[in-house]
KELUM-590567 format. One record per residue: x, y, z of N, C-alpha, C in turn; residue in one letter. Coordinates in steps of 0.001 Angstrom, whole numbers. Example, Ala and Ser with C-alpha at 12.3 -4.5 7.8 and 13.67 -1.06 7.14 Angstrom:
NODE       n_X       n_Y       n_Z      ca_X      ca_Y      ca_Z       c_X       c_Y       c_Z   residu
NODE     13190     -5690      7800     12300     -4500      7800     13200     -3300      7800        A
NODE     12850     -2250      7080     13670     -1060      7140     12900        30      7870        S
# end
This chain:
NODE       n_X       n_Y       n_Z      ca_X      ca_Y      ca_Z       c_X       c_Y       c_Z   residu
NODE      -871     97288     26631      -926     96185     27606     -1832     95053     27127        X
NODE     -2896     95551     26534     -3859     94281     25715     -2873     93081     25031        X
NODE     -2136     94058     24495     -1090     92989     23005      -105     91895     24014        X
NODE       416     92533     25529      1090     92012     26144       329     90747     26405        X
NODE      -868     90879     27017     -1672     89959     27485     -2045     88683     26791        X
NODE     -2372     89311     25451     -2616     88569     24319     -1441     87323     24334        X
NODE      -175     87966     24444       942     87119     23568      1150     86221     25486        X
NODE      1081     86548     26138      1039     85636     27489       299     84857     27316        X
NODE     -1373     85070     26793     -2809     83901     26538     -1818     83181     25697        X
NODE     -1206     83417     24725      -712     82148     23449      -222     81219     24246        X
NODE      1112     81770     24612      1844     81204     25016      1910     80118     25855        X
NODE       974     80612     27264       892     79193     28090       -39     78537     27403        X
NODE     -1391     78678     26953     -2475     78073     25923     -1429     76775     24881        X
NODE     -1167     77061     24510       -66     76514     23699       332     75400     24313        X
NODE       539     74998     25951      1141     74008     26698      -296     72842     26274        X
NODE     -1117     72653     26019     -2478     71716     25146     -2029     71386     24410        X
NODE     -1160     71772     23832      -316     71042     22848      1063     70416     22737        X
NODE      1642     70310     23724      2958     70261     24127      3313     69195     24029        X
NODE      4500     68592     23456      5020     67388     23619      6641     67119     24308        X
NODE      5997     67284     25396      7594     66741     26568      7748     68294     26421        X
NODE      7357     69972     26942      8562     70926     26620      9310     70944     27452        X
NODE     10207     72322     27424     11318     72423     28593     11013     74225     28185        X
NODE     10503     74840     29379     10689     76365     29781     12013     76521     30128        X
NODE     12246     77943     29636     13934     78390     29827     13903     80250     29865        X
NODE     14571     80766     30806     14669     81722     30882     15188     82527     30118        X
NODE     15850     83650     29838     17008     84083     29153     17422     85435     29044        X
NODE     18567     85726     29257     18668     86989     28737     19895     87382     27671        X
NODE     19710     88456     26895     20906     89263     25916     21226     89841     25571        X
NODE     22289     90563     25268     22506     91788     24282     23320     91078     23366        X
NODE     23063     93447     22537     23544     92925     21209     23640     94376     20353        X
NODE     23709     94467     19347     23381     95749     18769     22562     96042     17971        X
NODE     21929     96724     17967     20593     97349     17171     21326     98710     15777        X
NODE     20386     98686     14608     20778    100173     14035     19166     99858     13516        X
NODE     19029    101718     12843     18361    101910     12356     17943    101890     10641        X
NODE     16898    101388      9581     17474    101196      8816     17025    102358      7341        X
NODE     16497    103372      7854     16532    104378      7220     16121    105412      8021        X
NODE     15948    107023      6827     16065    108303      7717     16822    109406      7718        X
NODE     17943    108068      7481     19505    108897      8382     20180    108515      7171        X
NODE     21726    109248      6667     22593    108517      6354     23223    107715      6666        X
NODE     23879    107939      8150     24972    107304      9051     23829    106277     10045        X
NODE     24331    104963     10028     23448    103944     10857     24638    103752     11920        X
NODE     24537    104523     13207     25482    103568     14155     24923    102581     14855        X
NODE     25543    102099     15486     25208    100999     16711     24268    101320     17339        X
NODE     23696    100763     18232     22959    101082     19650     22996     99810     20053        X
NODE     22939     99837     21610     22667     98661     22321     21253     98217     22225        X
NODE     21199     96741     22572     20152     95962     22417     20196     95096     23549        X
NODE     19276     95180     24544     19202     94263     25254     17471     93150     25544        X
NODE     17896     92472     25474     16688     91287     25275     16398     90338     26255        X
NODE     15173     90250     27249     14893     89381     27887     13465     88188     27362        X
NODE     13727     86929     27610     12923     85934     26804     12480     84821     27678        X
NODE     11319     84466     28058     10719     83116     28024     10286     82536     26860        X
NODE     11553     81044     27137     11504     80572     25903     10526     79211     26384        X
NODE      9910     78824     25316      8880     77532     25742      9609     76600     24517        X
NODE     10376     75524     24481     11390     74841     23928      9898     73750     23213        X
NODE      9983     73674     22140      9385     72064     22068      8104     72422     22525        X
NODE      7148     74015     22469      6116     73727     23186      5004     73530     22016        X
NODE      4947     73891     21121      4289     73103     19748      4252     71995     18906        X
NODE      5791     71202     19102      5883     70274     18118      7344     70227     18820        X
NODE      7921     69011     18483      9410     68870     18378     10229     69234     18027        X
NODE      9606     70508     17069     10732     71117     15915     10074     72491     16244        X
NODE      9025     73237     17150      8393     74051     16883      8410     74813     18320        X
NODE      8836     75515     18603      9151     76420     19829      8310     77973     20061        X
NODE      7919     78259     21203      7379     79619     21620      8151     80306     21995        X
NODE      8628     81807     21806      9293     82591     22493      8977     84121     22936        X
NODE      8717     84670     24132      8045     85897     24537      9136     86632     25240        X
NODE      8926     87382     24602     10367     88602     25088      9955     89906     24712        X
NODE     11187     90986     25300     10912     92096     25498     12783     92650     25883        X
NODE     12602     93773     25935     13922     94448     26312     13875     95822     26044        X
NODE     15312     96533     25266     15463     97857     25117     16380     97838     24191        X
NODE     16074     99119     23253     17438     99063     22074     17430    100730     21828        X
NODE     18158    101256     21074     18346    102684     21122     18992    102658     19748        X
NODE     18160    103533     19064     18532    103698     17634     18733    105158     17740        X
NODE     19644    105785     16410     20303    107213     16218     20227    106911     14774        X
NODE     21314    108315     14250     21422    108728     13428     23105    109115     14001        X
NODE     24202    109211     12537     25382    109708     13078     25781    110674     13684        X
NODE     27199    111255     13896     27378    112690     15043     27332    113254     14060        X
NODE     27867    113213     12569     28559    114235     11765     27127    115098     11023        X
NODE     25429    114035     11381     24370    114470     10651     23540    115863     11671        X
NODE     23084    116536     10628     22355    118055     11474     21254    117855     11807        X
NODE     20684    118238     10436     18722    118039     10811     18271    116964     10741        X
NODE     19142    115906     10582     18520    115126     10388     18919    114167     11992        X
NODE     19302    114550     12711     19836    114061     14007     19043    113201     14742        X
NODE     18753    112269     14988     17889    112177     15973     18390    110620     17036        X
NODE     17810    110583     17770     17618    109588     19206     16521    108719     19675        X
NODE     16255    107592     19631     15137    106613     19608     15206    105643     20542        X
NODE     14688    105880     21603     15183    104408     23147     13317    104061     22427        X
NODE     13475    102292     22258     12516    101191     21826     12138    100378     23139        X
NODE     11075     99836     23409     11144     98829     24177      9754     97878     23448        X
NODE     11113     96819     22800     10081     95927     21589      9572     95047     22549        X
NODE      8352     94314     22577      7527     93007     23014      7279     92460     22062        X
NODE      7558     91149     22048      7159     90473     20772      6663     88660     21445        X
NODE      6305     87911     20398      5875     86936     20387      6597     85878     19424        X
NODE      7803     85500     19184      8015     84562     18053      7701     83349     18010        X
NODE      7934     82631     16921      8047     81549     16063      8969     80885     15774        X
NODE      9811     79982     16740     11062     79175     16209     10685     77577     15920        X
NODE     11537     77487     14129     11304     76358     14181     12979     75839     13962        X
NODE     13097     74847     14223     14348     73725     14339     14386     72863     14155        X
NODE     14254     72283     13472     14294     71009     12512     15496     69847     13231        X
NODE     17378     70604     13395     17903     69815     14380     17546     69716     15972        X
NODE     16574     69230     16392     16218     69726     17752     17378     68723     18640        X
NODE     17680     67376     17956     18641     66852     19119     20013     67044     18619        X
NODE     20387     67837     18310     21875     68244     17911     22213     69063     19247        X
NODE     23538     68811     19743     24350     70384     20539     23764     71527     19960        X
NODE     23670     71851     18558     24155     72948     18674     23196     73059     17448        X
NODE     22034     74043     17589     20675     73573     16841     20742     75295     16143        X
NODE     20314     74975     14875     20044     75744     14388     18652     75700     14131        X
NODE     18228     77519     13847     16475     77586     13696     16295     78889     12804        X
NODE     15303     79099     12609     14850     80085     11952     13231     80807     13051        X
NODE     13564     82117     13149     12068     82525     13237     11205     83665     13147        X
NODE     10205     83753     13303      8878     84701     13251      8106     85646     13528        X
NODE      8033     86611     13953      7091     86565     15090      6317     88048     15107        X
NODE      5819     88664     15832      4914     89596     15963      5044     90674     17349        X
NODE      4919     92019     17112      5142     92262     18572      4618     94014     18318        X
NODE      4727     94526     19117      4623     96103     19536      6107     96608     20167        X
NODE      6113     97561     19685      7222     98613     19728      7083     99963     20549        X
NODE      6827    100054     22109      6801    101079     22891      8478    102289     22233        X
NODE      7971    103096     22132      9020    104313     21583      8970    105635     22061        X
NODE     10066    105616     22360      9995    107835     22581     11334    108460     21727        X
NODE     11287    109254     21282     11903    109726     20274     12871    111159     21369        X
NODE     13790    110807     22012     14830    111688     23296     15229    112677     22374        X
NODE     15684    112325     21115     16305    113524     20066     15980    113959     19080        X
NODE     14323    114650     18979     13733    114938     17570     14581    115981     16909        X
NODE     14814    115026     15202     15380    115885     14519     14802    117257     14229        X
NODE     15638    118042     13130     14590    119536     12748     13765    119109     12176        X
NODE     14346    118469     10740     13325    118483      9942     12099    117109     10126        X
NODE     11798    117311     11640     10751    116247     11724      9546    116383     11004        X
NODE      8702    115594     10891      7317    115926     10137      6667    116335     11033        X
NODE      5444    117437     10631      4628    117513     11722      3677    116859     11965        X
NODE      3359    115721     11379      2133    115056     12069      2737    113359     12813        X
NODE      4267    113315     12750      5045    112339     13195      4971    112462     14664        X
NODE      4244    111208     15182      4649    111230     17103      6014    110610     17340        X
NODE      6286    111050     18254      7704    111379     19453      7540    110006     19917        X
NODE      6390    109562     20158      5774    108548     21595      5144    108115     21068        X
NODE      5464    106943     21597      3620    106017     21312      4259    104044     21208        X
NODE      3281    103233     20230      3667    102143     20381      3144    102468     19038        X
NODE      3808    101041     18323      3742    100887     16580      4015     98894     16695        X
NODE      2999     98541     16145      3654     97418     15837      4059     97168     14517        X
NODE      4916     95868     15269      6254     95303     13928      5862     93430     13553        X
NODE      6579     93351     12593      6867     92025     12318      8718     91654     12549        X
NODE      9203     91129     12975     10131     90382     13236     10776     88866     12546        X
NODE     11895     89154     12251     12481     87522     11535     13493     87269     11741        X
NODE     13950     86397     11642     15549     85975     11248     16071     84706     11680        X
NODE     16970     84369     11616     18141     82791     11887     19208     83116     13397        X
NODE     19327     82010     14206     19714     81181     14953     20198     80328     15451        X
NODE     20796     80578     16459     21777     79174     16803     21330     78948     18254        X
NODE     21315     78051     18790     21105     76866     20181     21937     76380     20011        X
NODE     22592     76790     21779     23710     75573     21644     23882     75304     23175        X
NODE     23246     73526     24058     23084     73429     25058     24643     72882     25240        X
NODE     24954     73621     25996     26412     73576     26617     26839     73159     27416        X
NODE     25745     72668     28639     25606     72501     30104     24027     72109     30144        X
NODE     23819     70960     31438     22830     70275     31482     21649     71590     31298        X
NODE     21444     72075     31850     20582     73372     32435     21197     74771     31932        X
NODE     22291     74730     31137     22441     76035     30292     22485     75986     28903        X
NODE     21902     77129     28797     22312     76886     26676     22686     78336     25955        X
NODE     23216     78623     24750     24073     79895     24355     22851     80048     23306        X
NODE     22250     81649     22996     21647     81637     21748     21781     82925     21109        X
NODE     21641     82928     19425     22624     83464     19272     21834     83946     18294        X
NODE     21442     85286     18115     20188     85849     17043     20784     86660     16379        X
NODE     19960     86555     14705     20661     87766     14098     19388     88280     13373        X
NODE     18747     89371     13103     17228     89291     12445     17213     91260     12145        X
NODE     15722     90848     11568     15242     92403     11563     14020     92398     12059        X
NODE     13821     93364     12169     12294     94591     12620     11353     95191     11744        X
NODE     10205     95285     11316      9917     96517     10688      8456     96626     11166        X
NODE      8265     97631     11115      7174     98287     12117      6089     98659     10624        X
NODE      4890     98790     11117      3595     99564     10374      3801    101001     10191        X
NODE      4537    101728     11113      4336    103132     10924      5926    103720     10959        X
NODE      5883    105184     10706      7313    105865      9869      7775    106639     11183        X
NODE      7523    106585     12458      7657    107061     13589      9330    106796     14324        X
NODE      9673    106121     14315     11100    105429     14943     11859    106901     14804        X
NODE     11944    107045     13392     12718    108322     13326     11300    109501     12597        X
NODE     11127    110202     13311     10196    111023     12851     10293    111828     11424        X
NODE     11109    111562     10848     11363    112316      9511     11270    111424      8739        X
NODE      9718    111731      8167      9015    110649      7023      9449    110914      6106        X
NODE      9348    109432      5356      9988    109187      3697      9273    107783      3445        X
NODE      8133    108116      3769      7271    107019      3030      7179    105404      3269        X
NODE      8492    105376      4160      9227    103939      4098      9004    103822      5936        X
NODE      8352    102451      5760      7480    102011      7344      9594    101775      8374        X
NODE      9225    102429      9255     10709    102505     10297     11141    101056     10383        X
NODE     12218    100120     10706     12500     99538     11258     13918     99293     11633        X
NODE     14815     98069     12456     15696     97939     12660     16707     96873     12438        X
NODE     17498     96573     12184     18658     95485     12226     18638     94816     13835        X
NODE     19161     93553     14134     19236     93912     15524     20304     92224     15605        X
NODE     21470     92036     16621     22144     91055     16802     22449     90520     18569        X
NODE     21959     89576     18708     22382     89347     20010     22831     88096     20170        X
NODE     23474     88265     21355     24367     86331     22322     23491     87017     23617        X
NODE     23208     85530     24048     22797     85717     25358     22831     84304     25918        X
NODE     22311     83794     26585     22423     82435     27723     20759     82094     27930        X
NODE     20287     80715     28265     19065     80596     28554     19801     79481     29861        X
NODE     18425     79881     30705     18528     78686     32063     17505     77816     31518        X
NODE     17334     76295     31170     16440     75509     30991     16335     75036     32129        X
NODE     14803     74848     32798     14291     74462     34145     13901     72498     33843        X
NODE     13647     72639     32717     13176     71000     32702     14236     70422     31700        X
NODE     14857     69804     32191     15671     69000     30959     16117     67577     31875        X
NODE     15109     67073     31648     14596     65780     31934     14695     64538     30739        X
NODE     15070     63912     30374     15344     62749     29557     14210     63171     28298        X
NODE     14863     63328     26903     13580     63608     25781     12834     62131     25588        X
NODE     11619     62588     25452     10700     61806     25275      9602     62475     24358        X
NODE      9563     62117     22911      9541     62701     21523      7880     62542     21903        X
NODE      7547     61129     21852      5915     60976     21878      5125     61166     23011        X
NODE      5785     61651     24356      4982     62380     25515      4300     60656     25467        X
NODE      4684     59427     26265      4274     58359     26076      4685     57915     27189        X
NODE      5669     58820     28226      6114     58258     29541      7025     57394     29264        X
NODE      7675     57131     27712      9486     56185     27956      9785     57024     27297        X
NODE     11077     57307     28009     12048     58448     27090     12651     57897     25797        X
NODE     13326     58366     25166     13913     57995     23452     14640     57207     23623        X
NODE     15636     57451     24801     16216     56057     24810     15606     55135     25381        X
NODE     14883     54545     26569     14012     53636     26812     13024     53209     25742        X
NODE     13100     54089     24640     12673     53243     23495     13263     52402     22400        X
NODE     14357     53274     22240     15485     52150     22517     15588     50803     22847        X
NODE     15843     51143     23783     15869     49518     24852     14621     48637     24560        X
NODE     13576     48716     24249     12502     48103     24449     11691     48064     23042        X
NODE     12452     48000     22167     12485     48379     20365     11154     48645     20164        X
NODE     10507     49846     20962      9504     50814     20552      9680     52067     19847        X
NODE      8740     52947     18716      8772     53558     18104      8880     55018     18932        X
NODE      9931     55783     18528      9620     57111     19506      8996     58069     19147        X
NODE      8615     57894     17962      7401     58890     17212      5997     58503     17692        X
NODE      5918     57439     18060      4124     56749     18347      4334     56486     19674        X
NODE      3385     56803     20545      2857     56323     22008      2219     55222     21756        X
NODE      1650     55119     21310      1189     53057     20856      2093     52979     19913        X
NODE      3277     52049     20287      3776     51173     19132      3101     50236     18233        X
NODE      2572     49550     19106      1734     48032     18514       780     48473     18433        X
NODE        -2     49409     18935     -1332     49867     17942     -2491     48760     19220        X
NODE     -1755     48590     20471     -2750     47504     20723     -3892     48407     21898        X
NODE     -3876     49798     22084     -4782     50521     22468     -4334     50670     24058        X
NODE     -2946     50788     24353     -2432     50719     25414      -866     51918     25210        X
NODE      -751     53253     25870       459     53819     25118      1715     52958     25846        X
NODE      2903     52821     25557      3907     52456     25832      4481     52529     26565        X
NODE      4321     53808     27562      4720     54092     28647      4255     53264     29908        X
NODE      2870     52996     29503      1819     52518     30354      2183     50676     30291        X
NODE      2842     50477     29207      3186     48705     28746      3963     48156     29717        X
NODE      5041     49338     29827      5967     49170     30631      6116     49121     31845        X
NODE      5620     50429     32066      5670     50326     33938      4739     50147     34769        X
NODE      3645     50469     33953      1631     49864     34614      1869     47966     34768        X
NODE      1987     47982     33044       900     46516     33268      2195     45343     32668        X
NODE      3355     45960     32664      4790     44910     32742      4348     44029     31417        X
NODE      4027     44763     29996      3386     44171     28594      5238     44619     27869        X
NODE      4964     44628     27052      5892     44642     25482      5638     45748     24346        X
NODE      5549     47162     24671      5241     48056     23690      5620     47494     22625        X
NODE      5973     46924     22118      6176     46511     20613      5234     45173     20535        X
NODE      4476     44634     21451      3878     43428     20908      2521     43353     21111        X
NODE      1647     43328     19893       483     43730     20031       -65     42431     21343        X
NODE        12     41716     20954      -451     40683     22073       845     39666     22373        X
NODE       561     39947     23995      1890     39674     24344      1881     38271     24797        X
NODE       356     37653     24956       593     36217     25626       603     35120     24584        X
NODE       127     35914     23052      -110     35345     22170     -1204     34497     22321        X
NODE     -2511     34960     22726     -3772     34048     23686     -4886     34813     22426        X
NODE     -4292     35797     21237     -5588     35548     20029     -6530     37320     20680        X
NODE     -6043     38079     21961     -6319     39415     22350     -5369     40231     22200        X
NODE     -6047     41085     21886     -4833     42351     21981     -4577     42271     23689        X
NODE     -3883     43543     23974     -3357     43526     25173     -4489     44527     25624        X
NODE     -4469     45617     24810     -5213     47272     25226     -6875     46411     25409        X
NODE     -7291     45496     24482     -8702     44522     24944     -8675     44017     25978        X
NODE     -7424     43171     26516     -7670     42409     27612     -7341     43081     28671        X
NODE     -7179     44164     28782     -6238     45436     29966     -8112     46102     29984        X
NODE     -8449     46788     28887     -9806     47830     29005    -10841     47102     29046        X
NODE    -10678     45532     28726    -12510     44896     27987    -12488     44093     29082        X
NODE    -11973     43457     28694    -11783     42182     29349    -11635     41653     30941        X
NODE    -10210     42820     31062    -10018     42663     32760     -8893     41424     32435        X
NODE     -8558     40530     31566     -7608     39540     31756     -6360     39783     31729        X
NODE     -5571     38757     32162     -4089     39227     32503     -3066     39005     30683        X
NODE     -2453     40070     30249     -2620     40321     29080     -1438     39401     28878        X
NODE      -676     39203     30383       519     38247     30087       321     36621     30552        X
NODE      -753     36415     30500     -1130     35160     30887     -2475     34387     29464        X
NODE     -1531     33351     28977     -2361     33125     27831     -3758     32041     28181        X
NODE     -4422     32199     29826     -5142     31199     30166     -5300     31509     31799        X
NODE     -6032     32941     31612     -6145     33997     33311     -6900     32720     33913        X
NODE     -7446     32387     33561     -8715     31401     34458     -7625     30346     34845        X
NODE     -7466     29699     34138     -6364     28470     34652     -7744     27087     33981        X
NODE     -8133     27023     32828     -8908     25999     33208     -8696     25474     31901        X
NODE     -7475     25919     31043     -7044     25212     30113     -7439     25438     28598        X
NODE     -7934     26321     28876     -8542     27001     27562     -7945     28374     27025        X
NODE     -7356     28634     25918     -6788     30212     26250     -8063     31260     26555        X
NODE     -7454     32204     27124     -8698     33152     26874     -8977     33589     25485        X
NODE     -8445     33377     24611     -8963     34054     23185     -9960     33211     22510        X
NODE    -10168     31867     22604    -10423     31165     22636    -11930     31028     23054        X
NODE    -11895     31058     24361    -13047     31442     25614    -13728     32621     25038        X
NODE    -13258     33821     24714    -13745     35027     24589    -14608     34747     23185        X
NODE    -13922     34488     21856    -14252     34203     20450    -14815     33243     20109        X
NODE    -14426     31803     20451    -15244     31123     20185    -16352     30196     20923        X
NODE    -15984     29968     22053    -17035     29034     23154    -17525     30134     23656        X
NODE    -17441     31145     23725    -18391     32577     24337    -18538     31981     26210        X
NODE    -17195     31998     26197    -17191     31511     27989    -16415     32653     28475        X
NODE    -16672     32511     29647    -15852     33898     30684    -14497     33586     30786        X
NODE    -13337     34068     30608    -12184     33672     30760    -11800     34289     31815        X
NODE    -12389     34275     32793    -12247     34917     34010    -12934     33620     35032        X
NODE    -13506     32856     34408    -14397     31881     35355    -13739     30474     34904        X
NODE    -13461     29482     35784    -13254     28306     35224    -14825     27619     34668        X
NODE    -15782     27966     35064    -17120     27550     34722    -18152     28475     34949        X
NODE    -17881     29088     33612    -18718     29660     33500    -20272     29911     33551        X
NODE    -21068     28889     32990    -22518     29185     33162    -22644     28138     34720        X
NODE    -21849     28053     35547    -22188     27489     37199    -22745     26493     36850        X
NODE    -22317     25399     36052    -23513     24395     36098    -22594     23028     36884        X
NODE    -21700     23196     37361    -20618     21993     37951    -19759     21489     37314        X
NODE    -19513     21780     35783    -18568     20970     35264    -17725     22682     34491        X
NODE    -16424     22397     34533    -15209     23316     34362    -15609     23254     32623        X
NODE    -15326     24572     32124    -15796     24961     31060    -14126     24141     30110        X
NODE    -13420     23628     30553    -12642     22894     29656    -13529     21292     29565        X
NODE    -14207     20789     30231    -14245     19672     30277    -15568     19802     29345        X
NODE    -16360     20736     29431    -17725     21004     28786    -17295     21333     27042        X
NODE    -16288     21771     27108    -15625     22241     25603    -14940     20783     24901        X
NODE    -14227     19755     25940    -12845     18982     25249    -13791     17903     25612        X
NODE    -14378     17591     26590    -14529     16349     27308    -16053     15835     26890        X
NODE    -17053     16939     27076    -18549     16442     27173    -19241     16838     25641        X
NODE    -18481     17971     24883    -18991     19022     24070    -20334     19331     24292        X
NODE    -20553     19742     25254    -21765     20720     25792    -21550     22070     25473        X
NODE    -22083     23194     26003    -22591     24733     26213    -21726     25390     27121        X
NODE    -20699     25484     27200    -20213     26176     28414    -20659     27244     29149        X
NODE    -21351     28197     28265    -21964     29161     28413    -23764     29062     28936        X
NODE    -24112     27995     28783    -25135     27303     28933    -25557     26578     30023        X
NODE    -26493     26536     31493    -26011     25751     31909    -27394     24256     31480        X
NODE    -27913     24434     30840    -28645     23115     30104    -28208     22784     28797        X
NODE    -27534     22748     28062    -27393     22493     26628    -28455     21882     26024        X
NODE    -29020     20646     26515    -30260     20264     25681    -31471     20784     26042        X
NODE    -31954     21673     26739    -32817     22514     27315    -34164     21205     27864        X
NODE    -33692     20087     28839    -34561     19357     29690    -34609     19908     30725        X
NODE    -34213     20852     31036    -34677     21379     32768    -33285     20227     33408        X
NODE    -32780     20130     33160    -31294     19534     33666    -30632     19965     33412        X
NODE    -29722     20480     34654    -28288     21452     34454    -26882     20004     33987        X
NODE    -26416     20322     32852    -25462     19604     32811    -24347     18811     33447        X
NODE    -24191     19668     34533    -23277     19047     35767    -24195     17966     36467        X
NODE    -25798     18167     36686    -26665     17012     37071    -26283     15587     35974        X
NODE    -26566     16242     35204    -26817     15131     34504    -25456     14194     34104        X
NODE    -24586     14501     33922    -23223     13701     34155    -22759     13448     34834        X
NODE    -22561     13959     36622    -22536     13834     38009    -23389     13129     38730        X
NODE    -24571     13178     38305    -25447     12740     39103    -26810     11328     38298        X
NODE    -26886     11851     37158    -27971     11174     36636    -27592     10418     35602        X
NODE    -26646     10337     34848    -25807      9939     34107    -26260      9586     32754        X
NODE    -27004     10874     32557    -27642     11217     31342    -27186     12024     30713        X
NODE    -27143     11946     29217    -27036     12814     28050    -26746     13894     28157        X
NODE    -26293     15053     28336    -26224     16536     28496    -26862     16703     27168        X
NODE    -26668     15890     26221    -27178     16586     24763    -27868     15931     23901        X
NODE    -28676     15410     24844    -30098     14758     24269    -31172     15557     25271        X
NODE    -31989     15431     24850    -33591     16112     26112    -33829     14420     26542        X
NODE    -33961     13683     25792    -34481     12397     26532    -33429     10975     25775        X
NODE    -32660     11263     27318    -31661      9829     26673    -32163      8987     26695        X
NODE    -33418      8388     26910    -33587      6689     26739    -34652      6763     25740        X
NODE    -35141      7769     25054    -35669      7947     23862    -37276      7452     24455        X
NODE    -37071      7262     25289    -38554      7098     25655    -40009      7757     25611        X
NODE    -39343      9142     25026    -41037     10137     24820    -41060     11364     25717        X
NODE    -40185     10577     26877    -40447     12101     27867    -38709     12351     28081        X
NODE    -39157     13640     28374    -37874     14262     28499    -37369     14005     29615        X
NODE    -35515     13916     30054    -35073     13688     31307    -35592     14973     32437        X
NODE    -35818     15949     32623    -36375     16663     33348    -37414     16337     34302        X
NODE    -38198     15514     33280    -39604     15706     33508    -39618     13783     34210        X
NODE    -38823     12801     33753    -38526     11699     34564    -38142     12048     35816        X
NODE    -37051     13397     36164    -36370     13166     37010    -37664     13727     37920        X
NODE    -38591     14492     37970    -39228     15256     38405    -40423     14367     38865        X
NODE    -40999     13126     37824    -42211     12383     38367    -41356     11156     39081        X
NODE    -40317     11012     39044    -39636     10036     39811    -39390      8433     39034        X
NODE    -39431      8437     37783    -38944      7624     37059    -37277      7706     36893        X
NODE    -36899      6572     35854    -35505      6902     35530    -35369      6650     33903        X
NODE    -34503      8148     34199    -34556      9430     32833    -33258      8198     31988        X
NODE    -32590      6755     32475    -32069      6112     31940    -32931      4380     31300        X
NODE    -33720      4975     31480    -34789      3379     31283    -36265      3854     30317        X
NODE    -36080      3589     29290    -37580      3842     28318    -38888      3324     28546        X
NODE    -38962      1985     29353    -39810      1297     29456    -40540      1915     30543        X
NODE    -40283      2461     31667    -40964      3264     32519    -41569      4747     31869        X
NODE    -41274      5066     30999    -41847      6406     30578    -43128      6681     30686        X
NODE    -43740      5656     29808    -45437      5606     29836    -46194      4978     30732        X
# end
């Protein structure tokens, strides 16, 4: 029961890694033989039940946990060497599939498991230190077919072997570790088969498609925003790193910034924001930024002051004073060159436009 447990921990554990899967039920038969022991290998039934985890590693890389019953012999016509073997294998495989969007997918796989056994028909010449009972684990392999037939059904179609650590299956040792042949068809119910979506990015393959994004990458454009999110969050262009063409990425002006990634001028004050952000170091969120009364376009195009600033010539005069009101210099300290600075006129009650009053 440990080993059972074990291969259950993988399995859902495994969903941390998942890209888009689809869980699927399944069941099958098939026929089993034994592959030494005996002369005569007949048939036995094989029946196989499986949770399959589709796509739960990789796109090409699948989980599968199963279990069932198979019954291995020896022929009628053999004596001592007769025997009867009901199995009930648990295993853990490894499918990989390389065609994953084909109908009709072929795979190869892997896997690991324990072999519950009771031995119903010990031959004579059994060994005596050979158990009847017990569990033995095996390694498991072989090739495959998938073939989704129906939205929510699919055909699969195994052909592989068995071979176990120990010489028990058939109790009449010959050195050679037991194992089995084994072939089955069976049916899987897939519960999620929901539109593929390769990069788990929230647009399916074809909506990438449509919107000439990459379906291998959740960031197409690399602009720090996944694609899924371009689309139906913030109404951007997975394929365009910057969509207003405003000199920001989008994923900057969406995470940093706060600006509208489709608007090349969020403020409205005539400046792009890339612009604002890089080079005048103004808020592109504010039409005027350092509050001094004049709109950070007019301080940039019109006055070439500080936008960010609200004194540029550092007189103790806010720039919007001084062009609004005093009709002085923003970028002189003392426009009438008189000795004292406009601040300090406006403050003893002279005028910061007349030199001759200074002294």
């Amino acid at each position: 029961m440990k080993v059972v447990s074990v291969l259950v921990v993988l399995l859902f554990a495994s969903a941390c890694f998942a890209q888009r899967p689809t869980f699927a039920i399944g069941a099958g038969y098939g026929a089993a033989f034994g592959v030494n022991e005996s002369i005569e290998h007949p048939l036995g039934g094989n029946l196989r039940f499986s949770l399959l985890y589709l796509r739960g590693l990789s796109p090409v890389i699948s989980l599968e946990l199963g279990g069932g019953h198979a019954t291995l012999s020896s022929g009628e016509h053999e004596t001592i060497n007769k025997y009867e073997t009901s199995i009930t294998p648990l295993d853990i495989r490894f499918r990989y599939s390389p065609m994953r969007e084909a109908q009709w997918s072929p795979y190869v796989f892997g896997g690991l498991g324990i072999a519950l056994f009771d031995v119903t028909t010990v031959p004579q010449n059994k060994d005596p230190k050979a158990d009847t009972s017990g569990g033995n684990l095996f390694a498991t392999g072989g090739v495959g077919l998938f073939h989704t037939f129906l939205p929510h059904w699919a055909l699969d179609i195994t052909l592989g072997a068995s071979t176990t650590l120990e010489d028990d299956l058939n109790p009449v040792h010959d050195d050679h570790s037991d194992g089995w042949w084994f072939a089955t068809i069976g049916v899987h119910y897939l519960f999620n088969t929901g539109p593929e979506d390769t990069d788990d990015d929230g647009l399916s393959d074809a909506e990438e498609s449509k919107y000439r994004s990459d379906r291998n990458d959740p960031d197409s454009d690399d602009d720090g925003i996944n694609d899924g999110d371009e689309v139906y969050k913030y109404k951007t262009s997975p394929h365009t790193f910057d969509c207003d063409a405003d000199g920001i990425s989008d994923g900057q002006e969406i995470l940093v910034l706060n600006t509208d990634p489709r608007n090349i001028d969020t403020d409205g004050d005539t400046l792009p924001d890339g612009e604002e952000f890089k080079t005048y170091n103004s808020n592109p969120l504010n039409k005027d930024t350092d509050a001094d009364g004049l709109p950070d376009n007019d301080e940039v195009i019109k006055y070439h002051t500080k936008p960010f600033a609200i004194d540029s010539d550092g007189d103790s005069l806010s720039d919007g004073n001084e062009i609004l009101k005093y009709r002085t210099n923003p970028l002189a300290k003392d426009t009438d060159k008189g000795g004292v600075a406009d601040g300090d006129e406006v403050s003893r009650g002279t005028n910061p436009m007349n030199a001759s009053d200074d002294k």
